[in-house]
N, C-alpha and C positions, 0 to 999 in steps of 0.2 A: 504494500500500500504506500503509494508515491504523499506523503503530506507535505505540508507547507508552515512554517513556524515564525512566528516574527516575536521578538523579544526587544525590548528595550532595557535600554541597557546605559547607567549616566558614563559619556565618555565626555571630556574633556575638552579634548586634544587631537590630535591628525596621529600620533602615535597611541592615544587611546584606541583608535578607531581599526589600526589598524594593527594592533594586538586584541584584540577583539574579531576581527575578521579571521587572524589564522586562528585562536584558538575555536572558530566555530568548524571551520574546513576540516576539521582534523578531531570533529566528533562522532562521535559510535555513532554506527549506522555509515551507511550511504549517503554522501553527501552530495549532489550534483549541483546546484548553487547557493552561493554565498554573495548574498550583498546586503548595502545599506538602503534605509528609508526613511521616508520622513521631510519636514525640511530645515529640521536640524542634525538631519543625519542622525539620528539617536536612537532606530530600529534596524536591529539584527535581522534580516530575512536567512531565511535557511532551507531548501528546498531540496526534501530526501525520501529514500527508504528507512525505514525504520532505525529512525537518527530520536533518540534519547534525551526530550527535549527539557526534562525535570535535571538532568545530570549536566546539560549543556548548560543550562540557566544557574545551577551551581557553580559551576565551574569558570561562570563569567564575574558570577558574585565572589568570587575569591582573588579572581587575577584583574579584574579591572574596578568594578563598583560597582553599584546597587542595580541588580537586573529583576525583573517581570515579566510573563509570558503574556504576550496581547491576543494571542489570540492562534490557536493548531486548527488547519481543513486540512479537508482532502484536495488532492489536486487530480484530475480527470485528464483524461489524458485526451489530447486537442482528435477530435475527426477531423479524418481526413478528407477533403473535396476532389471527387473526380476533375479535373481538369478538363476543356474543351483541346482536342488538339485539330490547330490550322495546319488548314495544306500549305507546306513548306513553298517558298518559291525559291526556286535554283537562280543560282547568282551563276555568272560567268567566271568567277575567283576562286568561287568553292570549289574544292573536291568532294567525287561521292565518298559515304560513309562504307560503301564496301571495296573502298580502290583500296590499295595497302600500299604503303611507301615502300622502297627498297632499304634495308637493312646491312649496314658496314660492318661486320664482326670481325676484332684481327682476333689469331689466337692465342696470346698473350696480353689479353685485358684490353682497356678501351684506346689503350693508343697506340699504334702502328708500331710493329717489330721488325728492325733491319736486320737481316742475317748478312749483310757486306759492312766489312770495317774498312776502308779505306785510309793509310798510313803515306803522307809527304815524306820524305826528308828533307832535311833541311840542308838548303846549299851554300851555307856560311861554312868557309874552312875552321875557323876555330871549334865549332859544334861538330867534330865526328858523329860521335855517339851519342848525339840527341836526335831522335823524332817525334813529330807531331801528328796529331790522329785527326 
């Protein structure tokens, strides 16, 4: 059961707010979102599976300040709307979706493998025994 949890909660500060924000992310249960409301910003929304909203609401009263639950629903989960689909119209730019590009594969990973080393020498008399690759 997906619910929805808003707690207020007195914060302060912009680091009130946002030590209050991780410690909700990171309560029992499934958490899928975390934000603020309000428009002092002073409501924790929390939006989960079976997230423990008496222990989060403790645990905000210990580490920031005075918290209360405003109020736990359900949250339904959105239908979904058949879409109309239009007939596509073909551009002259576009490619069809069943043409397939041609595909480069070397076989030594994505970038080209020379099997020729090609070695100068070098034609300064004092360099014998030096060459350059």
């Amino acid at each position: 059961m997906k619910q929805k949890i808003v707690i207020e909660v007195q914060m302060h500060c912009s680091k009130c707010r946002s030590k209050a924000l991780k410690i909700a992310a990171v309560a029992d249960g499934i958490v899928d979102f975390v934000g603020l409301e309000g428009p002092e910003k002073d409501k924790v929304v929390v939006i989960g599976h079976n997230v423990d909203s008496a222990g989060l609401t403790s645990c905000l009263r210990k580490k920031v300040g005075h918290a209360n639950i405003i109020k736990i629903e359900e949250v339904k989960p959105e239908e979904k709307k058949p879409e109309e689909k239009k007939p596509e119209e073909k551009k002259p730019d576009e490619k069809k979706p069943d043409e397939k590009l041609p595909c480069i594969q070397y076989p030594y990973g994505p970038y080209p493998y020379f099997d020729k080393v090609i070695i100068y020498e070098d034609d300064y008399p004092n360099n014998r025994n030096c060459c350059q690759m």
